[in-house]
N, C-alpha and C positions, 0 to 999 in steps of 0.2 A: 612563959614568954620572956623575951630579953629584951632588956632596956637599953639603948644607946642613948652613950652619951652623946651630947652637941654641944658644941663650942660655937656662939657668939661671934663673928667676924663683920668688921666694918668694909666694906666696899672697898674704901681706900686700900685696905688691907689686902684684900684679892688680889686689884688693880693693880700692886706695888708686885706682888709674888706671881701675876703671869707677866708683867714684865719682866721682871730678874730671869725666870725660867726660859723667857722668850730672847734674852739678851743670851745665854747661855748657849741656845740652839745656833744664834748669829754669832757666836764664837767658835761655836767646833764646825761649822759651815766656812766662817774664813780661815781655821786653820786646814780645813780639806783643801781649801782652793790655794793655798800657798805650799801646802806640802810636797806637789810636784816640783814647784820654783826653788825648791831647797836641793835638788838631787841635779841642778843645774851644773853644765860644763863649759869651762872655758871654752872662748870661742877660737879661731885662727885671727879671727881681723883683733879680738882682743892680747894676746900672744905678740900678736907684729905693733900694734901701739906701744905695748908695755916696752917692747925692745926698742925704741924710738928716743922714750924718755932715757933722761941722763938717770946714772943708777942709783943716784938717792933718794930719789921720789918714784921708784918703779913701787909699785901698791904689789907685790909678793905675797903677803901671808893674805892680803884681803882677796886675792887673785884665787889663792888657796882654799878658804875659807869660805869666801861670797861669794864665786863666779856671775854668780846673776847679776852683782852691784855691779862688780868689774868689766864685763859686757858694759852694760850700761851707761858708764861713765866713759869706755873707748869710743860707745857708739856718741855721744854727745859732746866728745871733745875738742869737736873743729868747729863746734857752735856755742863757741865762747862762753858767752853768759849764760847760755842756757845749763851748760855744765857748771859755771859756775852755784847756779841759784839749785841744783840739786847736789853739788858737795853741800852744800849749807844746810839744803835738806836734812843730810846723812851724818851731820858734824851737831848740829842744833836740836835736840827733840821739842819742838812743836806743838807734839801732841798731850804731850806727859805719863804717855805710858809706856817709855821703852826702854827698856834694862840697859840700851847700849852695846857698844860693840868691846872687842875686848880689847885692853890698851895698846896693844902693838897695832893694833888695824885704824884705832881712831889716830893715832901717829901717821899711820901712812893717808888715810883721809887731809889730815890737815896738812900734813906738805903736799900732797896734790892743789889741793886750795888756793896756799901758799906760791904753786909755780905757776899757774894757771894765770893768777891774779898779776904776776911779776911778769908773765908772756903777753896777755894786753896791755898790761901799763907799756910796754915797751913798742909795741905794736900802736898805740894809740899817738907814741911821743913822734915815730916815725911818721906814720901819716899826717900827725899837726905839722912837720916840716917838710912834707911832699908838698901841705897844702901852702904853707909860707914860701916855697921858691917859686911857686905859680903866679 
């Protein structure tokens, strides 16, 4: 007859190893659900924004690269802050787990930012003197 061996294990110790195993399943599950989002294509309405902007802040290689972002931020950017507050998203990791983007595209991120931010200040100076000739 054969002996097996047994190893000793604390609760805690199971506990700890079906959740890592179970965090692991919640990892290859959201990278299924983003792998479609990566085979993303520019869109026309995003194409006709980028042509809009002056050409030092057209987002090019991120247009290139992330169509999905670049969608994203054409679709949001006649709503000001809300565009705003997801450049900062895209610009700040938050989370602390994200390798970043690669330096030419966080370039093109932060001069969108940077016009975005320069087109309501300008927008907000004019309306405070619509509201002062009233």
């Amino acid at each position: 007859m054969k002996s097996y061996a047994s190893e000793k294990v604390s609760i805690a110790d199971v506990q700890q190893e079906w959740e890592s195993q179970r965090q692991q399943v919640d990892d290859r599950a959201w990278v299924a659900r983003r792998a479609p989002q990566r085979r993303a294509v520019l869109l026309d309405a995003t194409t006709l924004w980028m042509a809009e902007l002056p050409q030092a802040v057209r987002p090019i290689i991120l247009a290139r690269k992330f169509p999905r972002i670049a969608n994203s931020i054409a679709e949001l950017w006649r709503r000001g802050a809300r565009c705003e507050e997801y450049l900062d998203t895209l610009v700040v990791d938050l989370r602390g787990d994200r390798t970043g983007f690669p330096l030419e595209v966080a370039q093109e991120l932060t001069a969108l930012r940077s016009y975005i931010a320069e087109l309501h200040s300008r927008n907000r100076s004019a309306q405070e003197l619509a509201a002062q000739d009233d």
